[in-house]
C-alpha positions as CSV (number, residue, x, y, z in Angstrom):
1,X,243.4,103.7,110.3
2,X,240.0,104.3,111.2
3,X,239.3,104.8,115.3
4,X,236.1,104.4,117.3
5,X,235.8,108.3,117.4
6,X,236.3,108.4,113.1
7,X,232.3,109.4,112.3
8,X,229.8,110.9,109.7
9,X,227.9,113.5,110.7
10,X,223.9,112.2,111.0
11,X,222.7,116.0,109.6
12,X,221.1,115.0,106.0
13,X,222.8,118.1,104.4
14,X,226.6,118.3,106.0
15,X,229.0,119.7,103.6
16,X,231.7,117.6,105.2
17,X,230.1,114.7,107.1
18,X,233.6,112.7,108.0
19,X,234.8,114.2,111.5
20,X,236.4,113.1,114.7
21,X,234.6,112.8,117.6
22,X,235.1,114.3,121.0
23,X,232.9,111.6,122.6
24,X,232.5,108.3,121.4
25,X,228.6,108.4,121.5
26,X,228.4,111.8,119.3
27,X,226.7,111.8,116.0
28,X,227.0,114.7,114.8
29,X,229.9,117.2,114.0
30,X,228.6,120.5,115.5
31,X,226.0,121.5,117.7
32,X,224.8,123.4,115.1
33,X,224.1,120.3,112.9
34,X,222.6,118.2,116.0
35,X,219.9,121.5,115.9
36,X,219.1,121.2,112.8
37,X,218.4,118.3,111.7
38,X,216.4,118.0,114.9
39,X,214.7,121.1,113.8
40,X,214.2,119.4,110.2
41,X,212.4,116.2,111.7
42,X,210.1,118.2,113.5
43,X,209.5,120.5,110.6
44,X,208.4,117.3,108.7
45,X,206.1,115.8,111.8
46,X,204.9,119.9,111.4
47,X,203.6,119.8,108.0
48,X,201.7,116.4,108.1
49,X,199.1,118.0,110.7
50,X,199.1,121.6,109.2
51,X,196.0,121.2,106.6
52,X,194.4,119.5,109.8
53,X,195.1,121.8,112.4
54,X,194.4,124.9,110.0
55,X,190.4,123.0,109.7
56,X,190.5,122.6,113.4
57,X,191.5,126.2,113.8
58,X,188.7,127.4,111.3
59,X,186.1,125.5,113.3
60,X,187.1,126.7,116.6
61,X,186.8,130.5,115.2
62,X,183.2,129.8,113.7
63,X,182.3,128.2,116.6
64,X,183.5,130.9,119.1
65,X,181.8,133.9,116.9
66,X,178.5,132.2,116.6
67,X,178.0,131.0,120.1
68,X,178.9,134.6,121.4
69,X,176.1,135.9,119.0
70,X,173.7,133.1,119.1
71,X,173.9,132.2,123.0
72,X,175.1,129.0,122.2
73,X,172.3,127.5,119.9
74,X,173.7,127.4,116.5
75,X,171.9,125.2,113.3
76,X,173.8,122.8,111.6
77,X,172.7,125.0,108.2
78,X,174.6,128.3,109.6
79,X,177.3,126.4,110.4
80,X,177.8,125.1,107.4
81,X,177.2,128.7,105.4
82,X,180.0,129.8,107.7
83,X,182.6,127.2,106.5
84,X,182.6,124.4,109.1
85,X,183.7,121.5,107.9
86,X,182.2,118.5,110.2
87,X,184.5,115.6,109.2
88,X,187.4,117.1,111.7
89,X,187.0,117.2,115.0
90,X,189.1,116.1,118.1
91,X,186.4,115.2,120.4
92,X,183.3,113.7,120.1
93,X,180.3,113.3,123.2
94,X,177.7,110.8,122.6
95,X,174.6,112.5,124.1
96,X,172.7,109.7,124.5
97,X,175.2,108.4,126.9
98,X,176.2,111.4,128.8
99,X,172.3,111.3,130.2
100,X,172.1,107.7,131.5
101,X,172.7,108.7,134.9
102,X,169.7,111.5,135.2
């Protein structure tokens, strides 16, 4: 007979996912199993961004070496020899807008 706490464990890969539960809202068998496949859905959220963020990362670093050297005027042609890619970026200022008020 099958009781309210009678579950399967919500972790993707449990070896044994039938279990009884201490608490009638618990979803998992172990803790162990709550971390992990808590760990596993971030891993995935993870990888979708990491091409991105590895770009953004790139850019920053170019960015940082070039203004140190060049006093912060840099050409768009040196910044491209260096590897910046321009299609990724997180933030973008319209200049023509950000000198209305002068």
């Amino acid at each position: 007979m099958e009781t309210p706490y009678h579950k399967i464990c919500e972790y993707e890969f449990c070896e044994q996912p039938e279990f009884i539960a201490k608490r009638s809202n618990q979803k998992y068998c172990s803790v162990d199993h709550y971390q992990k496949q808590n760990n596993y859905k971030e891993k995935i959220k993870r990888d979708l961004t990491k091409k991105i963020n590895a770009i953004l990362a790139k850019n920053r670093e170019i960015l940082r070496q070039n203004f140190e050297k060049n006093n912060g005027i840099i050409s768009k042609e040196k910044l491209l020899s260096a590897g910046y890619i321009f299609n990724y970026h997180t933030h973008k200022l319209n200049i023509k807008d950000s000198f209305d008020g002068i």
